[in-house]
Backbone as XML, in Angstrom:
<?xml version="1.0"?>
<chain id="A" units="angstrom">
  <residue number="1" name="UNK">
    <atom name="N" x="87.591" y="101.061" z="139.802"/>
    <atom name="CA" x="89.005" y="100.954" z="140.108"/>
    <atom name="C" x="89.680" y="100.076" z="139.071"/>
  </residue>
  <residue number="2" name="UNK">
    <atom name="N" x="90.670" y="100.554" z="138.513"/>
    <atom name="CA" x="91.486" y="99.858" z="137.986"/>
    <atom name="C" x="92.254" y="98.520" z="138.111"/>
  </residue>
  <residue number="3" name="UNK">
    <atom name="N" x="92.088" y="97.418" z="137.238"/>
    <atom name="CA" x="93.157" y="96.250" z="137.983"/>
    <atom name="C" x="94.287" y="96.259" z="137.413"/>
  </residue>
  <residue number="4" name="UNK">
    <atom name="N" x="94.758" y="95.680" z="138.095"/>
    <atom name="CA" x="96.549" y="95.578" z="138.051"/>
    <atom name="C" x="96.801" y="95.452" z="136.647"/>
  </residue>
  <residue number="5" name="UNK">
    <atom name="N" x="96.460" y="94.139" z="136.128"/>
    <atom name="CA" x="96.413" y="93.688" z="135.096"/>
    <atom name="C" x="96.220" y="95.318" z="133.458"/>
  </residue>
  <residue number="6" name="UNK">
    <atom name="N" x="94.922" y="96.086" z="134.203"/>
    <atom name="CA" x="94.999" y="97.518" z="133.264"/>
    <atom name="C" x="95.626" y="98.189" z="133.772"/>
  </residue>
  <residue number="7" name="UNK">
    <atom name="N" x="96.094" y="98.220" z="134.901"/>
    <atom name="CA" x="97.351" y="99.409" z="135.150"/>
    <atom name="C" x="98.949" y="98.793" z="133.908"/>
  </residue>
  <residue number="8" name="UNK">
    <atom name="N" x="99.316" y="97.820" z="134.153"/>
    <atom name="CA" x="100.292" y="97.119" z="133.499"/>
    <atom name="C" x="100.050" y="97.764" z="131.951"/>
  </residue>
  <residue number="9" name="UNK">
    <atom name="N" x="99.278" y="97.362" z="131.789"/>
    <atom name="CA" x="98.873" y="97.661" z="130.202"/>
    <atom name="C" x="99.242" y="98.861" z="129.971"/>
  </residue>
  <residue number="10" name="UNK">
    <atom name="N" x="98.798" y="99.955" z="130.872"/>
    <atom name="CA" x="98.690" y="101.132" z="130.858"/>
    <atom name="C" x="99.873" y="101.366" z="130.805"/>
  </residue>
  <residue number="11" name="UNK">
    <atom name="N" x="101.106" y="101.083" z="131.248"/>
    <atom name="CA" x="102.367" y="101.357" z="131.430"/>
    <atom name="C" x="103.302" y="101.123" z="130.535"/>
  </residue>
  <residue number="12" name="UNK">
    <atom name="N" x="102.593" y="99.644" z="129.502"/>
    <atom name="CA" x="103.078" y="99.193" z="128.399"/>
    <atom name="C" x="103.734" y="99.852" z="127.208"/>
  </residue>
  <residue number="13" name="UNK">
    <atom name="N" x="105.375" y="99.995" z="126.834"/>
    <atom name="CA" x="105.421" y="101.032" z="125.964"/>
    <atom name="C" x="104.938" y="100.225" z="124.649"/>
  </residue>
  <residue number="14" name="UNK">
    <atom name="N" x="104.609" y="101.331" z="123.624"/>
    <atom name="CA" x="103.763" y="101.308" z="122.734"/>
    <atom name="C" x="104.739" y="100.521" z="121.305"/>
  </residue>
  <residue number="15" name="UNK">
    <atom name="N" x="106.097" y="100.896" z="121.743"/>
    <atom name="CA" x="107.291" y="100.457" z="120.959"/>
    <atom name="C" x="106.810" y="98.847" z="120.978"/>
  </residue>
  <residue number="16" name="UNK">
    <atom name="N" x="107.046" y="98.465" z="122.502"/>
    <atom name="CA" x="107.260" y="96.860" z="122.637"/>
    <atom name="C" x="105.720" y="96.252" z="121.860"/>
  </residue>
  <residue number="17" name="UNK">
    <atom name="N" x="104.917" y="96.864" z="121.772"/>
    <atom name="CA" x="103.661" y="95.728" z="121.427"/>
    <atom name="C" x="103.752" y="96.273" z="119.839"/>
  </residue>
  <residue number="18" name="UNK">
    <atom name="N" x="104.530" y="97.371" z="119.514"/>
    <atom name="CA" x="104.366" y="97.566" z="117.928"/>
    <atom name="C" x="105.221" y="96.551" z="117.248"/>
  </residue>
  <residue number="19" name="UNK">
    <atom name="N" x="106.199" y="95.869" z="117.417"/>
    <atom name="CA" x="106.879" y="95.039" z="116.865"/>
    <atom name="C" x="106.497" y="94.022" z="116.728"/>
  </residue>
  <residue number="20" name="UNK">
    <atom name="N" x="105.529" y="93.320" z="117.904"/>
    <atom name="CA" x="104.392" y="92.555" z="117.877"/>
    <atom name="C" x="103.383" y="92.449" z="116.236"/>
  </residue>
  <residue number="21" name="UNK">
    <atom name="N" x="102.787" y="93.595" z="116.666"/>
    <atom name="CA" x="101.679" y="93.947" z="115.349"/>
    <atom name="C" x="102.157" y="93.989" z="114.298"/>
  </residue>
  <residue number="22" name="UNK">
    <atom name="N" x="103.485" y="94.814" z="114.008"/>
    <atom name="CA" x="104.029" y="94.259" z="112.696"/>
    <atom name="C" x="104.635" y="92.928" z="112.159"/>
  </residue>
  <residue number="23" name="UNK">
    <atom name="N" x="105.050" y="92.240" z="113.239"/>
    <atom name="CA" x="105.232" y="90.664" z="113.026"/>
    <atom name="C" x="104.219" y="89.928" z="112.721"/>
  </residue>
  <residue number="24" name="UNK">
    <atom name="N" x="102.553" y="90.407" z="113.229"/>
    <atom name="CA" x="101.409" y="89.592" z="113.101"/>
    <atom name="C" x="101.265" y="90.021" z="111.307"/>
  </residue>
  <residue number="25" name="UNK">
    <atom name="N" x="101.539" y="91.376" z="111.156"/>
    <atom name="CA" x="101.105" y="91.831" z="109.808"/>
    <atom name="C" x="101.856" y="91.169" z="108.654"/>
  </residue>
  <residue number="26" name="UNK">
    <atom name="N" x="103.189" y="91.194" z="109.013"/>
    <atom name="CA" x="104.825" y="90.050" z="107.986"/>
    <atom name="C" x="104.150" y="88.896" z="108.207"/>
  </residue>
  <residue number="27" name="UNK">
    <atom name="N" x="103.635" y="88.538" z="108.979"/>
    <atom name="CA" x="103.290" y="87.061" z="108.398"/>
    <atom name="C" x="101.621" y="87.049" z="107.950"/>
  </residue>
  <residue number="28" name="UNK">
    <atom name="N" x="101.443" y="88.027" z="107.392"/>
    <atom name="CA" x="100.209" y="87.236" z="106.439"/>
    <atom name="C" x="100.534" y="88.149" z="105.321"/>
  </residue>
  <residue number="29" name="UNK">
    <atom name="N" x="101.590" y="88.862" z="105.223"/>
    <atom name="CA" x="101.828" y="89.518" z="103.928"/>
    <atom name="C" x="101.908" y="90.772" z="103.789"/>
  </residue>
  <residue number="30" name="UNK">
    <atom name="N" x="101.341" y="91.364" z="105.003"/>
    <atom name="CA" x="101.205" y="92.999" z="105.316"/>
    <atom name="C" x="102.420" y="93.285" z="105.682"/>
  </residue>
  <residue number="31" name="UNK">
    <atom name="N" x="102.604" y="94.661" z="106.213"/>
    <atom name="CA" x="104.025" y="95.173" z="106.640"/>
    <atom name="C" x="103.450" y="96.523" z="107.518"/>
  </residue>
  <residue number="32" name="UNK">
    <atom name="N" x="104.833" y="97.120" z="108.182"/>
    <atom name="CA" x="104.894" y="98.346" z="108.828"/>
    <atom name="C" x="103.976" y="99.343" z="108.059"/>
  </residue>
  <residue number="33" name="UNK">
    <atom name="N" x="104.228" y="99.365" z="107.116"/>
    <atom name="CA" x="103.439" y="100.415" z="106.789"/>
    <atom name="C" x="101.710" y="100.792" z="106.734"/>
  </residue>
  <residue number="34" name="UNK">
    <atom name="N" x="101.547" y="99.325" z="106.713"/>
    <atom name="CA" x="99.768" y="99.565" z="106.916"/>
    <atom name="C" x="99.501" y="99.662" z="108.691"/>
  </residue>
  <residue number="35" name="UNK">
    <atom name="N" x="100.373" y="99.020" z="109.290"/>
    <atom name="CA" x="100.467" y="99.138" z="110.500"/>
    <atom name="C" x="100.232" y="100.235" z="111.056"/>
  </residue>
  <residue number="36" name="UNK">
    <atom name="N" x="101.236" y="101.380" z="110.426"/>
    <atom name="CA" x="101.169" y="102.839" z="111.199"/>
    <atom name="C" x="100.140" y="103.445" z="110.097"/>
  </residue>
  <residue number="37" name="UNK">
    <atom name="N" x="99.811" y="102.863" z="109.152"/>
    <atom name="CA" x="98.251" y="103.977" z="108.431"/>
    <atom name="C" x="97.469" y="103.424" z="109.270"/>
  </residue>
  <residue number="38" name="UNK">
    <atom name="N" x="97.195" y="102.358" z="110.320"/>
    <atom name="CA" x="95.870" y="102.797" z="110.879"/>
    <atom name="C" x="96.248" y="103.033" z="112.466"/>
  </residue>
  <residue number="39" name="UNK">
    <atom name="N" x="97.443" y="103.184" z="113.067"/>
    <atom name="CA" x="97.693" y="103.638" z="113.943"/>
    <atom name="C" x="97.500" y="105.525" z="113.624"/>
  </residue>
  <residue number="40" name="UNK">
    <atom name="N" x="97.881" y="105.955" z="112.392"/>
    <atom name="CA" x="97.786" y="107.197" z="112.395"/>
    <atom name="C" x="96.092" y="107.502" z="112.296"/>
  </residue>
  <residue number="41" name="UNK">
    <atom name="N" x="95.480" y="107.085" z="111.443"/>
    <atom name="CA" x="94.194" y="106.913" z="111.039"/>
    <atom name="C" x="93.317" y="107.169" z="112.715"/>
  </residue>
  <residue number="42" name="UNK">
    <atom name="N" x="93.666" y="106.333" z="113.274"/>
    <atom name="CA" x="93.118" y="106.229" z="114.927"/>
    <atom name="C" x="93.069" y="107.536" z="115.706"/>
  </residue>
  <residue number="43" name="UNK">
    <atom name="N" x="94.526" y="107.309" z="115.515"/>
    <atom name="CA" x="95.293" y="108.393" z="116.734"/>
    <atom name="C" x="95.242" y="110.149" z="115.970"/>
  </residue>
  <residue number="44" name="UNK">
    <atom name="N" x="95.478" y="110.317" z="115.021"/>
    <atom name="CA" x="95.827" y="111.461" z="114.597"/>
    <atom name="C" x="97.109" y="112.098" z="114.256"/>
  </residue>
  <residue number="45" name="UNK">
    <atom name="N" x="98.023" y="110.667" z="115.208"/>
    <atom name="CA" x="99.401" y="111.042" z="114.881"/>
    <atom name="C" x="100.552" y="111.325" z="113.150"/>
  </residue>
  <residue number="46" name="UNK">
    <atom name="N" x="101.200" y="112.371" z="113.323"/>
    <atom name="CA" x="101.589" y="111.743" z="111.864"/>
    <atom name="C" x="103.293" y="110.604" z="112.132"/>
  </residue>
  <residue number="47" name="UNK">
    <atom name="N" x="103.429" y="110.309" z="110.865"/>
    <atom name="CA" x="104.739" y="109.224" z="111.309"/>
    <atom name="C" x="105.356" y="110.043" z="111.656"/>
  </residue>
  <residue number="48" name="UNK">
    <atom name="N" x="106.066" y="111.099" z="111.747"/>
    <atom name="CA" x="107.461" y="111.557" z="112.263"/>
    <atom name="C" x="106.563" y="111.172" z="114.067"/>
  </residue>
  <residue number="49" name="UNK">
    <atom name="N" x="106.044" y="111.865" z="114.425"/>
    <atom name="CA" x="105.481" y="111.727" z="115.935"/>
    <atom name="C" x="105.436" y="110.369" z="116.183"/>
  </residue>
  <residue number="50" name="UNK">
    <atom name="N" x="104.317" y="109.668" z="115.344"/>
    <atom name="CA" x="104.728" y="108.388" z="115.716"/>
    <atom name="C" x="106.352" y="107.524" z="115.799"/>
  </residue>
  <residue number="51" name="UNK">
    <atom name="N" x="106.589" y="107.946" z="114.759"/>
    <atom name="CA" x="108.236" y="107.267" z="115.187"/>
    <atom name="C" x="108.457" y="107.711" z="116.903"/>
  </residue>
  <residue number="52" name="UNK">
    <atom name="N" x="108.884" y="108.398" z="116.710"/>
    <atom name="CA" x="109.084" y="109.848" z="117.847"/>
    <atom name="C" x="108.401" y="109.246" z="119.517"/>
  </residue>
  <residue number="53" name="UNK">
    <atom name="N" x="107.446" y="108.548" z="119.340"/>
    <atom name="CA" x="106.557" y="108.096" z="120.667"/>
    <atom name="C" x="107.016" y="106.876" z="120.565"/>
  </residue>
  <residue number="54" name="UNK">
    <atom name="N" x="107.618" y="105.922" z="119.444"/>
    <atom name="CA" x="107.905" y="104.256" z="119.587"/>
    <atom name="C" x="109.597" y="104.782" z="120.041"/>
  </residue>
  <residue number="55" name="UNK">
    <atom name="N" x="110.134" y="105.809" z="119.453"/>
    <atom name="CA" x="112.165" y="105.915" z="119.452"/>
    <atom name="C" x="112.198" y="105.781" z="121.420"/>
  </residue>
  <residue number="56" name="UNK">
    <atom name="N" x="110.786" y="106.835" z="122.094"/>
    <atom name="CA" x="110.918" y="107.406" z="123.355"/>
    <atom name="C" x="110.394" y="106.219" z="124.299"/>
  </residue>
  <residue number="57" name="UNK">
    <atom name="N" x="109.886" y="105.245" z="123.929"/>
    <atom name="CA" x="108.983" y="104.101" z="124.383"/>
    <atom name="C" x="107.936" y="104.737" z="124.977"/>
  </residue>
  <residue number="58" name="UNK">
    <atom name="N" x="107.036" y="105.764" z="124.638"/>
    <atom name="CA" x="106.173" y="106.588" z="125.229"/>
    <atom name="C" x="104.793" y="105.115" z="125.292"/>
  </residue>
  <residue number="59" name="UNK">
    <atom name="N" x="104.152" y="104.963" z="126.840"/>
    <atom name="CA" x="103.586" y="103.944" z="127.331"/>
    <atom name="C" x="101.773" y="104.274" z="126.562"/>
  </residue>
  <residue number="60" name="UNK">
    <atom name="N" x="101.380" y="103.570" z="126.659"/>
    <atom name="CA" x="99.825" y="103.569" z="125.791"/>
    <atom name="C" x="99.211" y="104.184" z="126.967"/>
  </residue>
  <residue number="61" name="UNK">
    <atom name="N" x="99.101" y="104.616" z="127.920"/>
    <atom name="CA" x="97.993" y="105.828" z="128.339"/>
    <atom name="C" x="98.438" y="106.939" z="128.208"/>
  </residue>
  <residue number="62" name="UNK">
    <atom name="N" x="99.502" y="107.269" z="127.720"/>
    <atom name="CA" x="100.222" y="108.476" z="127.126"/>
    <atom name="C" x="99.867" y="108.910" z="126.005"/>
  </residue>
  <residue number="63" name="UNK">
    <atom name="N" x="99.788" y="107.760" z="125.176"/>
    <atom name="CA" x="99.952" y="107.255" z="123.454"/>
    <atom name="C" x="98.506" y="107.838" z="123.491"/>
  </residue>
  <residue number="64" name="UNK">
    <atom name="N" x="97.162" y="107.391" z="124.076"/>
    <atom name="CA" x="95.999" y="107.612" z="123.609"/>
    <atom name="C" x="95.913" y="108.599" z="124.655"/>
  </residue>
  <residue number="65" name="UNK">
    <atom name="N" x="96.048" y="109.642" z="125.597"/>
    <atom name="CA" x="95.561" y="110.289" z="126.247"/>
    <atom name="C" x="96.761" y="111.768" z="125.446"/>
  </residue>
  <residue number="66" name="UNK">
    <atom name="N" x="97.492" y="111.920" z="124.868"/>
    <atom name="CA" x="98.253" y="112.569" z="123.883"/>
    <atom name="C" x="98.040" y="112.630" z="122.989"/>
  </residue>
  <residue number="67" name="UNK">
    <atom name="N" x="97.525" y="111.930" z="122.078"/>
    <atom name="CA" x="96.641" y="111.707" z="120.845"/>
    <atom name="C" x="96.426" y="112.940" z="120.157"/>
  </residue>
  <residue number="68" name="UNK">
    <atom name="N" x="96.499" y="113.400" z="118.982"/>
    <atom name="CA" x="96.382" y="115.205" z="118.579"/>
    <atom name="C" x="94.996" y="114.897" z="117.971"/>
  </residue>
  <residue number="69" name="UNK">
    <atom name="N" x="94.218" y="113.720" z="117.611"/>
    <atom name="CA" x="92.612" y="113.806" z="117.266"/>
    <atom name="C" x="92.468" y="111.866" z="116.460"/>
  </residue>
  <residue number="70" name="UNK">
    <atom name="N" x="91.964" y="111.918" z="117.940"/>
    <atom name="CA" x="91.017" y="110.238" z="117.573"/>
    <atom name="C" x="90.128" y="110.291" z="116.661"/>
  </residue>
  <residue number="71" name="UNK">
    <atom name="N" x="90.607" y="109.551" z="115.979"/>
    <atom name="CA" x="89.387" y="109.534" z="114.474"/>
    <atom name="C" x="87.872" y="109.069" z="115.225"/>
  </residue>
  <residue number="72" name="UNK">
    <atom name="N" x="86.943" y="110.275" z="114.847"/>
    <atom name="CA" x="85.486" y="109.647" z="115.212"/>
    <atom name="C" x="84.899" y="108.133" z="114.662"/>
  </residue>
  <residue number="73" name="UNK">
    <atom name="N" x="85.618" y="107.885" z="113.491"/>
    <atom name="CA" x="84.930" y="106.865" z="112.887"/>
    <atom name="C" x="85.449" y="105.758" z="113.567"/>
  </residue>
  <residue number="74" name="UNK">
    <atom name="N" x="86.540" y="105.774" z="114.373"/>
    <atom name="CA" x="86.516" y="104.595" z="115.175"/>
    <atom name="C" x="85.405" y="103.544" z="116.177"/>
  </residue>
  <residue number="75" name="UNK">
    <atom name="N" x="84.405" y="104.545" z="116.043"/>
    <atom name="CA" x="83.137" y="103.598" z="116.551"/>
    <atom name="C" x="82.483" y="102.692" z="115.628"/>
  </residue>
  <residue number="76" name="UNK">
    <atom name="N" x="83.019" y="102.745" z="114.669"/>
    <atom name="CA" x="82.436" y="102.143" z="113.565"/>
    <atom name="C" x="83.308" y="100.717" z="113.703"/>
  </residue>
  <residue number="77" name="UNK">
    <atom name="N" x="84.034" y="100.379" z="114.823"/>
    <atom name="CA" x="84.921" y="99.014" z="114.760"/>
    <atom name="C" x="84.042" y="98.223" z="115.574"/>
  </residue>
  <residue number="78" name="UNK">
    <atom name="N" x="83.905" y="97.174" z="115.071"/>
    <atom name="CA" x="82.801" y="96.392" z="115.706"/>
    <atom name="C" x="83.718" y="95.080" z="115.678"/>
  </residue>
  <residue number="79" name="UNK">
    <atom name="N" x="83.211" y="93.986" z="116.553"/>
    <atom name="CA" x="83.283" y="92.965" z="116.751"/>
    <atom name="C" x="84.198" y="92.265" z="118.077"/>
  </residue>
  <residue number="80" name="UNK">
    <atom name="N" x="84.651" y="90.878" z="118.038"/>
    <atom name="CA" x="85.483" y="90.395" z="119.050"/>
    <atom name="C" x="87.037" y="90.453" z="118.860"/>
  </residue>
  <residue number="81" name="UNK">
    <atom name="N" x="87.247" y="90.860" z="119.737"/>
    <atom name="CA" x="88.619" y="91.351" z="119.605"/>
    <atom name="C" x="89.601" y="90.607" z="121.151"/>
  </residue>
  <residue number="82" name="UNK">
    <atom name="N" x="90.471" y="89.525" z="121.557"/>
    <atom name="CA" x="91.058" y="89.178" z="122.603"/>
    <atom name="C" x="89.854" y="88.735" z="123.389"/>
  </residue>
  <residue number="83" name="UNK">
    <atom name="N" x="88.940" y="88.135" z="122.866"/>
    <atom name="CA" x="86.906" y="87.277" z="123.813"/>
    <atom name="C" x="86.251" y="88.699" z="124.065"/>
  </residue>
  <residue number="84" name="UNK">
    <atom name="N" x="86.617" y="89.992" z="123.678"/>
    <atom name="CA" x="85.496" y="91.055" z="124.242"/>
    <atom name="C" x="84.893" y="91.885" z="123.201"/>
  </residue>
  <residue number="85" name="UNK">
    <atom name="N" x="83.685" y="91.643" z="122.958"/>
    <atom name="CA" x="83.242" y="92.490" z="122.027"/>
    <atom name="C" x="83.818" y="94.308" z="122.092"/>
  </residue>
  <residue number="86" name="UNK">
    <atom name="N" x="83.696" y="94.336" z="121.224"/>
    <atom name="CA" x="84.904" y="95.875" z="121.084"/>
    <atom name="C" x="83.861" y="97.448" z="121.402"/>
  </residue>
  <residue number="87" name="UNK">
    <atom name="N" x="82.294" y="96.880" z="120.928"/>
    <atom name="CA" x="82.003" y="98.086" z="121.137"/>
    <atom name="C" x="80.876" y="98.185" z="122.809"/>
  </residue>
  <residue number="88" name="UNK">
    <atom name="N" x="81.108" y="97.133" z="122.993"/>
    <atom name="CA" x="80.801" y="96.707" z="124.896"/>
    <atom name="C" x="81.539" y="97.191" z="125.948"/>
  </residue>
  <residue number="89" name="UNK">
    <atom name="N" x="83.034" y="97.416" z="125.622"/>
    <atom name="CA" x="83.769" y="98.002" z="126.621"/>
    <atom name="C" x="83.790" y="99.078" z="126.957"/>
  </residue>
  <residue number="90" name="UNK">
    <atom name="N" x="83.576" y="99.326" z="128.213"/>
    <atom name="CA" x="83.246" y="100.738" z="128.855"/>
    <atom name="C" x="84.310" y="101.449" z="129.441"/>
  </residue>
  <residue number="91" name="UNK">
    <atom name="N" x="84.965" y="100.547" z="129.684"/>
    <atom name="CA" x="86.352" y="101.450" z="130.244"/>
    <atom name="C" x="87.185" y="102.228" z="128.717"/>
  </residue>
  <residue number="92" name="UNK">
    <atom name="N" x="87.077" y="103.142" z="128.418"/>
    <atom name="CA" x="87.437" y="104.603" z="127.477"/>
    <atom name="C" x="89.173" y="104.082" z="126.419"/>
  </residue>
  <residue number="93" name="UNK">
    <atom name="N" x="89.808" y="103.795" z="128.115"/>
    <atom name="CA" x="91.090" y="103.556" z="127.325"/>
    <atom name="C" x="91.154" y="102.078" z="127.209"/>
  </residue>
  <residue number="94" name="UNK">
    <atom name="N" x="90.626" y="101.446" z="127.300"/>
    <atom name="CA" x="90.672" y="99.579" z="126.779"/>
    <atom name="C" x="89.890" y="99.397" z="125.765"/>
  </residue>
  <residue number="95" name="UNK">
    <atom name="N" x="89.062" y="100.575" z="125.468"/>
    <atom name="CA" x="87.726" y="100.758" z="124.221"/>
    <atom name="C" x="89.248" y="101.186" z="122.904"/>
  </residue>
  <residue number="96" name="UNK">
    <atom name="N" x="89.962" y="101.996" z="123.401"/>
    <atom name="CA" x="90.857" y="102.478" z="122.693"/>
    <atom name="C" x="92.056" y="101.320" z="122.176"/>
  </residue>
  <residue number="97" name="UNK">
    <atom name="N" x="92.432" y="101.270" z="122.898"/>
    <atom name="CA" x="93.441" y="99.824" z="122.732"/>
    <atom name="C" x="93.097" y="98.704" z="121.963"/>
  </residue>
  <residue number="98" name="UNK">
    <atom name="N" x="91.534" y="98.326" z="122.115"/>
    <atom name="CA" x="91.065" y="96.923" z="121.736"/>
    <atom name="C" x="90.284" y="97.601" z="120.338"/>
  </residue>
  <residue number="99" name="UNK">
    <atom name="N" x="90.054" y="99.039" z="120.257"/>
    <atom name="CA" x="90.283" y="99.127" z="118.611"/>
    <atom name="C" x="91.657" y="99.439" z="117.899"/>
  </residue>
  <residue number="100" name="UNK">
    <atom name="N" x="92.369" y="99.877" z="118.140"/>
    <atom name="CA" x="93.943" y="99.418" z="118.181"/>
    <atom name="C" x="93.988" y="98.034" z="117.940"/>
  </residue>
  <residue number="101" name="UNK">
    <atom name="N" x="93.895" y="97.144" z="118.277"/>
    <atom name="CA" x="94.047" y="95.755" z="117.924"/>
    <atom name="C" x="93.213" y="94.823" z="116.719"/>
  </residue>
  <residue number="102" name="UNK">
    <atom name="N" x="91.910" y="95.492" z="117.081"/>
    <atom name="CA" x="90.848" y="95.082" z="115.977"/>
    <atom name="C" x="91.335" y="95.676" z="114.601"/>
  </residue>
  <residue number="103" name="UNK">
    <atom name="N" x="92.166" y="96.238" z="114.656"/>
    <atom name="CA" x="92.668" y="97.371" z="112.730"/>
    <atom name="C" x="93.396" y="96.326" z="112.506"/>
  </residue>
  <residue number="104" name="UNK">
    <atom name="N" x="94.172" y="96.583" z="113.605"/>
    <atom name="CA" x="95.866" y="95.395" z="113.454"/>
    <atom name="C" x="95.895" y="94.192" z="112.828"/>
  </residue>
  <residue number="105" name="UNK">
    <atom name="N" x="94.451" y="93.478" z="113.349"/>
    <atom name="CA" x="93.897" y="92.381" z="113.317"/>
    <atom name="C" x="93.114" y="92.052" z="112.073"/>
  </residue>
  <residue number="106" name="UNK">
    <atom name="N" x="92.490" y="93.349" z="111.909"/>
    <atom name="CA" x="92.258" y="93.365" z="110.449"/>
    <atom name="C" x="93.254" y="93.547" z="109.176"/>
  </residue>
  <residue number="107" name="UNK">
    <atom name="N" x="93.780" y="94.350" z="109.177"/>
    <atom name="CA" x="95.056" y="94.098" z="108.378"/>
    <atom name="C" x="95.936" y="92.817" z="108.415"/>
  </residue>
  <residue number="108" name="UNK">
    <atom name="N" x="96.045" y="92.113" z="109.001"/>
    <atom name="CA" x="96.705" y="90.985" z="109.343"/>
    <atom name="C" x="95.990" y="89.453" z="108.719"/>
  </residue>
  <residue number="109" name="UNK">
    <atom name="N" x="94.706" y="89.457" z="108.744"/>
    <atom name="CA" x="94.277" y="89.014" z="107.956"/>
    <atom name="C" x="93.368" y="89.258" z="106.633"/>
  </residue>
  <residue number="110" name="UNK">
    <atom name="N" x="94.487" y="90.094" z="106.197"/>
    <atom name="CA" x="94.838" y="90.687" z="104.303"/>
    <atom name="C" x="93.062" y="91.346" z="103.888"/>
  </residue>
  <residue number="111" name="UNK">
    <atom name="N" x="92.795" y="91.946" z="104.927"/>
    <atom name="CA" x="91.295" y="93.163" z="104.433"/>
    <atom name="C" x="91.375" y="94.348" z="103.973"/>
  </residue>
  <residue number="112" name="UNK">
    <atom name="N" x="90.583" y="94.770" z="103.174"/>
    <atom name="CA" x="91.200" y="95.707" z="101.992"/>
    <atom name="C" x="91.479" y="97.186" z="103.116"/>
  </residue>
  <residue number="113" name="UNK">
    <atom name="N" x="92.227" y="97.882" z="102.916"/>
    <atom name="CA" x="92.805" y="99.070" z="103.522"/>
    <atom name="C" x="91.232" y="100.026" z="103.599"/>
  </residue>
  <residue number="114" name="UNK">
    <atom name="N" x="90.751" y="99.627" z="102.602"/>
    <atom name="CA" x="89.392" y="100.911" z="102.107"/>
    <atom name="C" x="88.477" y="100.314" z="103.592"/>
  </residue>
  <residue number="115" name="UNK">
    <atom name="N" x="88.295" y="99.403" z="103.724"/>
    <atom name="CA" x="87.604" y="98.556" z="104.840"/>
    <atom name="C" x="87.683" y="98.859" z="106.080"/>
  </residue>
  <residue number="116" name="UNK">
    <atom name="N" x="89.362" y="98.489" z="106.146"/>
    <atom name="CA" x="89.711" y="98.601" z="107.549"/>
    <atom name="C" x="89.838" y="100.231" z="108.299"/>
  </residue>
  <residue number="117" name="UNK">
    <atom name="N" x="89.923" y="101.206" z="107.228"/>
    <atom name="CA" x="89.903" y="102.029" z="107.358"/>
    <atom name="C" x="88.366" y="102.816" z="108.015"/>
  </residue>
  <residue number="118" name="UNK">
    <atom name="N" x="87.481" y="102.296" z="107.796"/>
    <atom name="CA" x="85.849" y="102.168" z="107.728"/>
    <atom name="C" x="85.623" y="103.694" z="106.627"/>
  </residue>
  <residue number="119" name="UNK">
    <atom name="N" x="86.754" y="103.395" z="105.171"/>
    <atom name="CA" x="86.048" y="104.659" z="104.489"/>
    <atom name="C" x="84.811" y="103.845" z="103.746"/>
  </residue>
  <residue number="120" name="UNK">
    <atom name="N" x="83.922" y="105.110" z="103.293"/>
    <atom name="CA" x="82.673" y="104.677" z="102.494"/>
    <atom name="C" x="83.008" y="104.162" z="101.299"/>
  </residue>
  <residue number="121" name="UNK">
    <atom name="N" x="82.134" y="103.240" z="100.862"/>
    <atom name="CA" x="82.267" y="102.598" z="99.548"/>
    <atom name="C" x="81.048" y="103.154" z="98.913"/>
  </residue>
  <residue number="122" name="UNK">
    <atom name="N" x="81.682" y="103.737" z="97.602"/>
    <atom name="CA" x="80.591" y="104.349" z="96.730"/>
    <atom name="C" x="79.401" y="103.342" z="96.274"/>
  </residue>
</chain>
């Protein structure tokens, strides 16, 4: 069963916590734009859609259960992310969210795009 606390979340539009993430990203030097390359990267979305889901305040169990193709390599995000290891969480859509945050988080503190992206390094 769900707690309150993940229902809330769930309801959260995706607009209000993106202004967030790009404020975390402006202050270490990053900007919007790496922001939505790994929101698209994730999700599958392209920017016009993404705009399009932040213009509508479309809520994050929408955002990831709408999704046109979750990048597989997102299992490849490892670590602590808000005290919870990222690849421990079992609940599907908080696994989703809290790699959502771990990119954010990586970009934010200035890691190379090739990285955060988890492409291969020759």
């Amino acid at each position: 069963m769900a707690t309150s606390s993940n229902d809330r979340i769930r309801r959260t539009s995706v607009a209000s916590v993106h202004v967030h993430y790009v404020a975390k990203a402006e202050k270490k030097g990053r900007g919007r734009a790496e922001v939505d390359e790994v929101i698209r990267w994730l999700t599958g979305y392209s920017q016009a859609q993404l705009n399009a889901l932040l213009a509508d305040n479309t809520d994050f169990e929408t955002f990831f259960a709408e999704a046109p193709a979750m990048n597989p390599d997102r299992f490849l995000i490892t670590g602590v992310i808000c005290g919870y290891r990222v690849e421990d969480i079992e609940d599907p859509f908080m696994r989703e969210l809290r790699h959502l945050d771990k990119l954010v988080d990586e970009v934010s503190k200035g890691k190379a795009m090739d990285r955060v992206l988890r492409k291969a390094v020759p």
